[in-house]
C-alpha positions in Angstrom: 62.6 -46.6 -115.5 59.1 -45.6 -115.5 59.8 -41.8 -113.7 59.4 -39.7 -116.8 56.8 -36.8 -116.1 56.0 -33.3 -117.8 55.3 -31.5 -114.8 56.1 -32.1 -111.1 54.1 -30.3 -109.1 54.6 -29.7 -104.9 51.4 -29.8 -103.1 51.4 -29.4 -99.1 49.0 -31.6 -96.7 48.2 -29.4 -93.7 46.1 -28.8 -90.9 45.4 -30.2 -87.3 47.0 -32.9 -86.1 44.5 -35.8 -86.2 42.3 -34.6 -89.2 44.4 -37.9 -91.2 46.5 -36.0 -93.7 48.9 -39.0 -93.8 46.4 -41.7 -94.3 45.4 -39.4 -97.3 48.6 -39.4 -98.3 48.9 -43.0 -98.2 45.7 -43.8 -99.5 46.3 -42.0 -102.6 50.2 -42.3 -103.3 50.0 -46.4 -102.2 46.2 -47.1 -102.1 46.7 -47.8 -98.5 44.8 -47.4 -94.8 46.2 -47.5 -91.4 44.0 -47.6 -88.2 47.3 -47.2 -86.0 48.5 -44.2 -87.7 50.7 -42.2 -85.2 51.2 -38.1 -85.6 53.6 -37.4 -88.0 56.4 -35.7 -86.6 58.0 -33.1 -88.6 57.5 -33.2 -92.9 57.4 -36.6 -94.8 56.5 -36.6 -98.8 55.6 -39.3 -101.2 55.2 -39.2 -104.7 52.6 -40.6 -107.6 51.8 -39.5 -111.1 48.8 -39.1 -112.9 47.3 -38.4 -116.4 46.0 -34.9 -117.3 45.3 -34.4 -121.1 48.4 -36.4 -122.7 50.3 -34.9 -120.0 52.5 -36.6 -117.1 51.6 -34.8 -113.6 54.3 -36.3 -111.0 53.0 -35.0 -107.9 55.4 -34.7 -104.9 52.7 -34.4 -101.7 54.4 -33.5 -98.4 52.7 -34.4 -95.1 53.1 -31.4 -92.4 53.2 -32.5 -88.9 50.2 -30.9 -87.4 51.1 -30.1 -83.7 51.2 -26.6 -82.7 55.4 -27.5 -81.7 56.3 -28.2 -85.1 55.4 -25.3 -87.0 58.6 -23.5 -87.1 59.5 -26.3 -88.3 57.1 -26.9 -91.3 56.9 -23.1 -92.3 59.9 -23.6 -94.3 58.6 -26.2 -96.7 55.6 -24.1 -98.2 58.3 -22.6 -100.0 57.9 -23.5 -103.7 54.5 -25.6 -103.1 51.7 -24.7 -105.6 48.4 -26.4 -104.3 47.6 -27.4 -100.7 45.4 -29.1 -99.3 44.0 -27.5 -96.2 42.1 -30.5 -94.0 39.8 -31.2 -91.0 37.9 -33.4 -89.9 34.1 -33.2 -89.6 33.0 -35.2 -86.9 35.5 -32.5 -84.9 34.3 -29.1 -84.6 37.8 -27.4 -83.4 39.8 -28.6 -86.5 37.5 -26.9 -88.8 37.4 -23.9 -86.4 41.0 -23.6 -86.8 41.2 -23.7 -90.5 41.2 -20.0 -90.5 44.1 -20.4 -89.0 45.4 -22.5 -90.9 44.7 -20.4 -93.9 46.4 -17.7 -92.4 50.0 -19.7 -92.4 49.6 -20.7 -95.6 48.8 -17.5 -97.3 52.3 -15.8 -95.0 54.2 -18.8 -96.3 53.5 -19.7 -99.8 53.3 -18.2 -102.9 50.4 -15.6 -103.7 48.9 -17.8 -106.3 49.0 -21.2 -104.8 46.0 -23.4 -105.5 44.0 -24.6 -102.4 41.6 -27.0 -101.8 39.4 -27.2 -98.4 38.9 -31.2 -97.2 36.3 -32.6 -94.9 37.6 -35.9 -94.1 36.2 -38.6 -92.4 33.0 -38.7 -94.3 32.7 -41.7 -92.9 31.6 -40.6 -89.8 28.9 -38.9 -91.4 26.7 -40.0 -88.0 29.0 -38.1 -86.0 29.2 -35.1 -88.0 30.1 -31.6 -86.2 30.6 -29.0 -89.2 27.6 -29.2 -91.7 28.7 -29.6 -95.4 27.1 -26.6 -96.4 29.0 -24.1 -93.4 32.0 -25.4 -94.9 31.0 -24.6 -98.7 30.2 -21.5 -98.1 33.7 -20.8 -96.3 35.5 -22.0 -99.1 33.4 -20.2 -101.4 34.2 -16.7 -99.6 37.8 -18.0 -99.0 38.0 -18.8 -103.3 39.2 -22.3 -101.5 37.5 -25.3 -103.9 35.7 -27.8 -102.0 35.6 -31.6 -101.1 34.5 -34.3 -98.4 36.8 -37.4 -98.4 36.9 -40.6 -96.6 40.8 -42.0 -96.3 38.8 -45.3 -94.4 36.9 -45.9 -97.2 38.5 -44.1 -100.1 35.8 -42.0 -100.9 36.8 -39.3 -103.2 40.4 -39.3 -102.2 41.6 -39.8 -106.0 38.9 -37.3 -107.2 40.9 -34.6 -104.6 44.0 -34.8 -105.6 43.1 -35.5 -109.2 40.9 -31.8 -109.3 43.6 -30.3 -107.9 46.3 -31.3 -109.6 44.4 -30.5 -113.2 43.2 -27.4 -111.8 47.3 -25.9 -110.9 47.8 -27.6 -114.7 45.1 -26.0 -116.3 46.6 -22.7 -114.6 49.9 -23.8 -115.9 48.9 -24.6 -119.3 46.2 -21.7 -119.9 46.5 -20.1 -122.9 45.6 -16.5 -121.2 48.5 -17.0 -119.0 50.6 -17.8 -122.3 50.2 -14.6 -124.1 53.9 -13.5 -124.2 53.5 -10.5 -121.8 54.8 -10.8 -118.4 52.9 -7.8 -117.4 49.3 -9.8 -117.5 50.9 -12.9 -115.5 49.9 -12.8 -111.9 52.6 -12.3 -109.6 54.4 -15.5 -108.5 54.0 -16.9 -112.0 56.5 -17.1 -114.6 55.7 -15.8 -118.1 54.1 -18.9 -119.6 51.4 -19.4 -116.3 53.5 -21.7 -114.5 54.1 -20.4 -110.8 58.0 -19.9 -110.4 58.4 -22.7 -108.0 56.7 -25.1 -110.6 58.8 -23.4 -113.3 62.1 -23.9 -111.9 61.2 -27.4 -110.5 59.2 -29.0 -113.8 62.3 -27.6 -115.9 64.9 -28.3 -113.5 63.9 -31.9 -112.1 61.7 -33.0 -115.0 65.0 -33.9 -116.4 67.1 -34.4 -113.1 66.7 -38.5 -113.2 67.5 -38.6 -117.0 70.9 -36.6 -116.5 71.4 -39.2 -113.4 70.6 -41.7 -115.8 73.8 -40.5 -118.6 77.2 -42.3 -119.0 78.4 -39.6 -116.1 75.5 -40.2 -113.4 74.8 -37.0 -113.5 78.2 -35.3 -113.1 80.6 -33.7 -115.4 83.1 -35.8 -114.8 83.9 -39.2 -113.1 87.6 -40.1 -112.7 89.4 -43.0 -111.3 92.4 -43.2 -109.4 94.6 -46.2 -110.5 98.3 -46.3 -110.3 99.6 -46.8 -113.4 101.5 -49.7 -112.9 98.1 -51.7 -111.6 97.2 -52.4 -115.1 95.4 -55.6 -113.3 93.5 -53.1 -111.4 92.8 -51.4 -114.7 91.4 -54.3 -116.8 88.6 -54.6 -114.1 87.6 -51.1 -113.4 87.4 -50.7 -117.3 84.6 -53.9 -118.1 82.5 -53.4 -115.1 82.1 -49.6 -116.1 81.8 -50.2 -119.5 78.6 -53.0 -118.3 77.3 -50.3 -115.9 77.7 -47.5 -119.0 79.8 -45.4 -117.3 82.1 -43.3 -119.0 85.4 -42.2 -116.9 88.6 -41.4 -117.2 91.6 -42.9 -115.4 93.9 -40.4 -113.2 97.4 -41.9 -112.2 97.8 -42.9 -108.4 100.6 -41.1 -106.9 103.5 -42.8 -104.9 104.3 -41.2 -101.5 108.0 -41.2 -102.7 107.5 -39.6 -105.3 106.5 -36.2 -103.9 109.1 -33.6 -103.0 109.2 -33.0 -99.1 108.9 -29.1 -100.4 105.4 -29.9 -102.3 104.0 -31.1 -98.3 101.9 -28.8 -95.9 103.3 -28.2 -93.2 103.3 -30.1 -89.9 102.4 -33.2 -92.4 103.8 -36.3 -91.3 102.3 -39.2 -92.7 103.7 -42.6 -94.2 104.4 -43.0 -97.9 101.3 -44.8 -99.1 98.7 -42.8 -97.3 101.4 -39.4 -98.7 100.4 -40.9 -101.9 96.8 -41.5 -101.5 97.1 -37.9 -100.8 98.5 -36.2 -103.5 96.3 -38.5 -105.8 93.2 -37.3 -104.4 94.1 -33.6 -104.4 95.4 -33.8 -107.9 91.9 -34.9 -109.2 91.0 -31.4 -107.5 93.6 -29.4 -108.6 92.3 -30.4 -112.2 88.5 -29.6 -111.7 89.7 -26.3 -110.3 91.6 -25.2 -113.2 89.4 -26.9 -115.7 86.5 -25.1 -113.8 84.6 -28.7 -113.6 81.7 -28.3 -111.6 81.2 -32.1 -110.1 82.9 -35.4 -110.4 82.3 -38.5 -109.3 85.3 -40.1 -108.2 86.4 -43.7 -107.6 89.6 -45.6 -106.2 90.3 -48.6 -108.6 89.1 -51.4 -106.4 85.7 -50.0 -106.2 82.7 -52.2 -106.7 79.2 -51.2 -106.9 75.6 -52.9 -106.9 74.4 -53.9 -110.6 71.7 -51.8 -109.9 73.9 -48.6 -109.4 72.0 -46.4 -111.7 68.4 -46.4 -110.1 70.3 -46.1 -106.7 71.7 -42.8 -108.2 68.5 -41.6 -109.3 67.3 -42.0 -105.7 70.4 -40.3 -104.4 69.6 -37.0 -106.2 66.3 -37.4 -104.6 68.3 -37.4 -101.2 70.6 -35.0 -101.5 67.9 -32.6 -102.9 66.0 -33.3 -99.8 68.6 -33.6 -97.1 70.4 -30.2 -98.6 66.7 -28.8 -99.6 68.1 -27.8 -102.9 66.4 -28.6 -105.6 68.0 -29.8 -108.4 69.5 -27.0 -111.0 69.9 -27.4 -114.6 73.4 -28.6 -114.6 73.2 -30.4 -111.5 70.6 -33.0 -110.8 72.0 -33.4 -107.4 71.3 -29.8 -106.8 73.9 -26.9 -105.9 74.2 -27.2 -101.9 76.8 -29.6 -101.5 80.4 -30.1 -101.5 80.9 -33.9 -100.6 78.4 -36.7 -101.1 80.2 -40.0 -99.8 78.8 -43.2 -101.4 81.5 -45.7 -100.5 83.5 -45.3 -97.4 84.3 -47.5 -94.0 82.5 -44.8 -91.5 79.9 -42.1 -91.5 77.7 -40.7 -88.6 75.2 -38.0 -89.3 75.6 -34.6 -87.5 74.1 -34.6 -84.0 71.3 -32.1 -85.0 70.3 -33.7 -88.3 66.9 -34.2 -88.2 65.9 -34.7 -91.7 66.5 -37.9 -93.7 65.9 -39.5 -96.6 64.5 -42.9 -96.6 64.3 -46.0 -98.9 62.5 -48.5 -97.2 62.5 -52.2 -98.6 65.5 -51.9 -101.0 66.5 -55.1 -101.8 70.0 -54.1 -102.1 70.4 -53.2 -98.6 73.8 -55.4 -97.1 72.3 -57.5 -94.2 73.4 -56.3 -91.1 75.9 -59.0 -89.7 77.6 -58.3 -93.8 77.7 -54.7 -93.2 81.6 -53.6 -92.0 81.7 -49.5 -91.4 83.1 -49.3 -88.7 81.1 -46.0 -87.6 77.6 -45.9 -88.5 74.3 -44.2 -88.0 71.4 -45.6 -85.3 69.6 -47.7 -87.2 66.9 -48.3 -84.7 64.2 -45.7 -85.3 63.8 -48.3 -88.7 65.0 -51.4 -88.0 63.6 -52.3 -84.6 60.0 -52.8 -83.1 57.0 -54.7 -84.6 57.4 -52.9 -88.3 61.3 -52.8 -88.2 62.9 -53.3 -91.4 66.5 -54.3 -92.0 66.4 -53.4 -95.8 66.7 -50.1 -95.3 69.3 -47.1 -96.4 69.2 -43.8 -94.7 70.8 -40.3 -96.5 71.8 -37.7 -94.3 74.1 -34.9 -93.4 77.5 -35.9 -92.0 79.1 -35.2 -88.9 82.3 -37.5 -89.9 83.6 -40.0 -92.4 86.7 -42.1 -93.4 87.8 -44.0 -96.5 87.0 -42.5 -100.0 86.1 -45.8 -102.2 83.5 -43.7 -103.8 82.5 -40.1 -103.1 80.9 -36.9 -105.7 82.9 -33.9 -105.5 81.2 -30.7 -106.2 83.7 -27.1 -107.8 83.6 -25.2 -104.0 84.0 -28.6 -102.6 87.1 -29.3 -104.5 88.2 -26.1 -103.7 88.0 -25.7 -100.4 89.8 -29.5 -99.9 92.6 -28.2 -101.6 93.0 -24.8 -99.7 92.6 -27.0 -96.4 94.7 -30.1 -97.2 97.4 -28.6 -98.7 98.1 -23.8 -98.3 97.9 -24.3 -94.8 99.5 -26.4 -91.9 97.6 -29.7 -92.4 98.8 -33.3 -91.1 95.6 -36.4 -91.5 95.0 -38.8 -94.2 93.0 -37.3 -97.0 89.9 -39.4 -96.0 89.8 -38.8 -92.4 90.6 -34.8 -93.3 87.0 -34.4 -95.1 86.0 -36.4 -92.2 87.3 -33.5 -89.9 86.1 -30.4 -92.4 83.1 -32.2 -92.4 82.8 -32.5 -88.6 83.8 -29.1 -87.4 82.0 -27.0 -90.6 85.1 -25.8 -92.0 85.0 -23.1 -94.8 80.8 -23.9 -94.4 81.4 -27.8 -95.6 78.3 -29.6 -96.5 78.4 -32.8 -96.4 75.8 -35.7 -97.3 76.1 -40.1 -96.7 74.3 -43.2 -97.4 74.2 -46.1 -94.9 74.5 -48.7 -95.6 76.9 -47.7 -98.9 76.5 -48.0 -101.9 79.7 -48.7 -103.3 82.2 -51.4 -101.6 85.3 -52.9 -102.7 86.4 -55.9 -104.9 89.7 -58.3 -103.9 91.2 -60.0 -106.5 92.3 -63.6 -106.5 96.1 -63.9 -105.7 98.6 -63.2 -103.0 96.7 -61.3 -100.1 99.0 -58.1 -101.1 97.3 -57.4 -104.1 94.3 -56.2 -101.9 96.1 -52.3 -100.9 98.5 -50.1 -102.6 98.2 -47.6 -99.7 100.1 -50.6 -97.0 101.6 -53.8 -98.4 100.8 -56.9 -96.4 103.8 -59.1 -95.5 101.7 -62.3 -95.6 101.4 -64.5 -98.7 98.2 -66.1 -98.4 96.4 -67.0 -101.6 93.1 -66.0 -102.1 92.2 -68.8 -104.9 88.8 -66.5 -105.5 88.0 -62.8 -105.5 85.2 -61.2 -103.2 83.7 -58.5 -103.0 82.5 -56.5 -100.1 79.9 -53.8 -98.8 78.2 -54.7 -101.3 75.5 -57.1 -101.7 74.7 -57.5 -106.0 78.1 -56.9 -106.9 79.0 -55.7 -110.8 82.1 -57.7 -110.5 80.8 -60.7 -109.0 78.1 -61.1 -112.0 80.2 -60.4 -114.7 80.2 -63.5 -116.2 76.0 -62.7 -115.9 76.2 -59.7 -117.7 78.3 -60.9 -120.4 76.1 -63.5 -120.9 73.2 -62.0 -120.8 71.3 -63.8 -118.2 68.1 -61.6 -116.7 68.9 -62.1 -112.8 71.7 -61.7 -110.4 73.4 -63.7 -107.4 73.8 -61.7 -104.2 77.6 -61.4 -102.2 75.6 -62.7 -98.6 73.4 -65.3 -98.4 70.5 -65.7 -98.0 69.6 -63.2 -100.7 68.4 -64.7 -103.5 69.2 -64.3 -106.8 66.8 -61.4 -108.4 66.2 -59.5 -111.7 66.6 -55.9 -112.5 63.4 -55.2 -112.1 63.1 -56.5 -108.8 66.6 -54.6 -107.9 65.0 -51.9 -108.9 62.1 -51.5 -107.3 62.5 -49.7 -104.2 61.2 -45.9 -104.0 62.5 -43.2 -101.0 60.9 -40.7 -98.9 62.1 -37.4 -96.6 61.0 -37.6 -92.9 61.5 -35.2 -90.6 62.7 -36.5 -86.9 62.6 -34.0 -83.9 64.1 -35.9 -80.8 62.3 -35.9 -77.4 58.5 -36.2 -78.7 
């Protein structure tokens, strides 16, 4: 999918607010110029790889807000960067003055050994100039800073900045001295082979992350689905869209409520058979990964359906939950090892009140339309979707304050476990869904919990008597549905069956007035973290 790299490299945009880190950022990363650009508030990163040598050099380039309130803020994400760029602008005397500053933070926060390069931007202004080119050499000479002017209007030597630092923290990575095989003569912060530690951990760990995402378990151990039995129907269509999406799983019986002995119920429980059922099924699947010691699953109810196009959304919802959790992804776990529950198909979810950062996709063209989109709780959409650049195609990841209905969700090991010492050693009496929901919501047994709005997985009705739509509560109509749907979900794998199995190259969408589109085009959307602070 074109997101293979060698190295991935963090490198930190900072210094006063004004000085036009971002429109660096988004000159480089999307060749892009805005003469509107508002303060950033809080951290937001963006991502491009280069060419160094026959290398791949993914660079992930965070943008630090530069207003003296955010810097508690931002201190936290200099951990694990390995170059910087420290900038100012030279037709302003003060932001160059406070470089030393500047400086300062970054040498408290970072590691000992991370590359920096001094910036002069706005070298088009060269008729306003305030700091002399030459003052400003000579401080990054003293400072062992390297040295560059750059124009973000104009472009001017934008790519050669990042490019010359991005070779210079490979060469360091790559350098033969460093590579000698004794750890004694490697400076401190750097592994054994050159590479700084962050680097290490994060071109080992994530330059693989996407293709374990990418495997017939996205990225988990395990990916079960709950089917009863009997709902062979059920079956049949869970098995072919999985086997078109090249997903491997393995079937886990449902449970019915009458099944289960009143002794085997927590106490104070008192709920109706199906949703008793529900229940039991759910906890079963973790009863298993805590005995089999499993350390993530990815779990579906039978009627799920997802988006054609499931596998590239996956690979951006490691991204997220590295970002939202900041855990970076581990070498078992491209989703990294800060989270218990990651809900991708459910009816309601609400990010916690103080959740401030969130990951972004922006323009994904497999974003529900809003009048098609039917959970019932749901986050504020406006901060994106309204005003003169609002944009209604796009998904949010966040922490949760609350959710209901479990179409879809990832289970990590302490996740499962602390569900099942919850829901079922101890007095306990809601629906399992709505029970995350609550550990969720009130932090019990530290539960972490991370959402996507709008989901990514809905659910499929068959055609047929209207019953055949829940095993949870039987309908007592018989209306005949003389076609199946599919909802929640806008390029449904069960809708272009007939596609896939014949091999046509695009897809018809659930809502009009999407039209149809190719994988590619499906694919195309990229995300970002931003950082919100309310009240600025």
């Amino acid at each position: 999918m074109g997101d293979e790299y060698d190295f991935l490299f963090k490198v930190v945009l900072i210094g006063d607010s004004g000085v036009g880190k971002s429109n660096l950022l988004s000159r480089f990363t999307r060749n892009e110029f805005n003469l509107d650009s508002k303060s950033t508030i809080g951290v937001e990163f963006a991502t491009r790889s280069i060419q160094v040598d026959t290398k791949t050099i993914k660079a992930q380039i965070w943008d630090t807000a530069g207003q003296e309130r955010y810097r508690a803020i931002t201190s936290a994400y200099y951990r694990g960067a390995v170059g910087a760029l420290l900038v100012y602008d030279i037709s302003k005397h003060q932001t160059y003055d406070n470089v030393t500053r500047w400086l300062k933070e970054l040498r408290d926060h970072a590691d000992a050994n991370i590359v920096i390069m001094l910036v002069g931007n706005k070298s088009d202004l060269r008729h306003l100039r305030a700091v002399p080119t030459e003052e400003a050499k000579q401080f990054a000479s003293e400072n062992n800073l390297s040295f560059i002017e750059t124009s973000a209007l104009d472009a001017s030597n934008v790519e050669l900045a990042f490019q010359n630092i991005l070779t210079e923290i490979y060469r360091i990575v790559s350098s033969k001295a460093l590579d000698n095989g004794d750890a004694a003569q490697a400076p401190s912060g750097f592994a054994q082979d050159g590479t700084s530690r962050a680097a290490t951990e994060k071109s080992s760990a994530e330059s693989t992350a996407h293709q374990q995402v990418l495997n017939a378990t996205v990225g988990f151990e395990k990916v079960y689905t709950i089917s009863l039995p009997e709902r062979s129907d059920r079956r049949d269509a869970f098995s072919l869209q999985a086997r078109l999406s090249n997903i491997s799983f393995e079937f886990r019986d449902g449970v019915l409520g009458s099944d289960i002995s009143p002794k085997a119920l927590p106490l104070t429980f008192d709920q109706d058979e199906g949703t008793k059922g529900c229940w039991r099924a759910h906890l079963n699947v973790f009863q298993e990964m805590v005995r089999n010691n499993v350390q993530s699953a990815l779990i579906f109810e039978d009627d799920a359906d997802w988006d054609v196009a499931f596998r590239h959304q996956m690979v951006l919802a490691a991204d997220a939950v590295n970002f939202v959790t900041t855990s970076p992804p581990g070498p078992e776990s491209p989703f990294g090892n800060d989270w218990d529950i990651l809900s991708l198909g459910h009816c309601a979810a609400v990010p916690q009140q103080d959740t401030e950062n969130y990951f972004v996709i922006p323009q994904d063209p497999t974003v529900l339309p809003p009048a098609a989109r039917l959970e019932w709780e749901k986050p504020d959409m406006g901060p994106w979707e309204e005003g003169e650049l609002g944009d209604t195609q796009t998904r949010l990841y966040f922490r949760t304050a609350w959710l209901s209905c479990l179409t879809a969700y990832a289970v990590s090991l302490r996740g499962a476990q602390k569900i099942l010492y919850r829901q079922s050693m101890v007095p306990w009496n809601e629906p399992v869904d709505n029970g995350i929901g609550t550990m969720c919501k009130n932090g019990e047994l530290d539960m972490s919990c991370v959402s996507v709005f709008p989901t990514l997985v809905g659910i499929s009705k068959p055609a047929g008597s209207a019953n055949r739509g829940s095993d949870i509560r039987d309908q007592d109509n018989v209306y005949i549905h003389e076609q199946g749907w599919s909802e929640m979900v806008l390029y449904s794998i069960r809708q272009n069956v007939p596609r896939l199995l014949t091999g046509l190259k695009t897809f018809v969408a659930t809502h009009s007035p999407a039209p149809d589109k190719t994988m590619s085009q499906l694919t195309s959307a990229v995300g970002h973290g931003e950082y919100l602070v309310d009240n600025v």
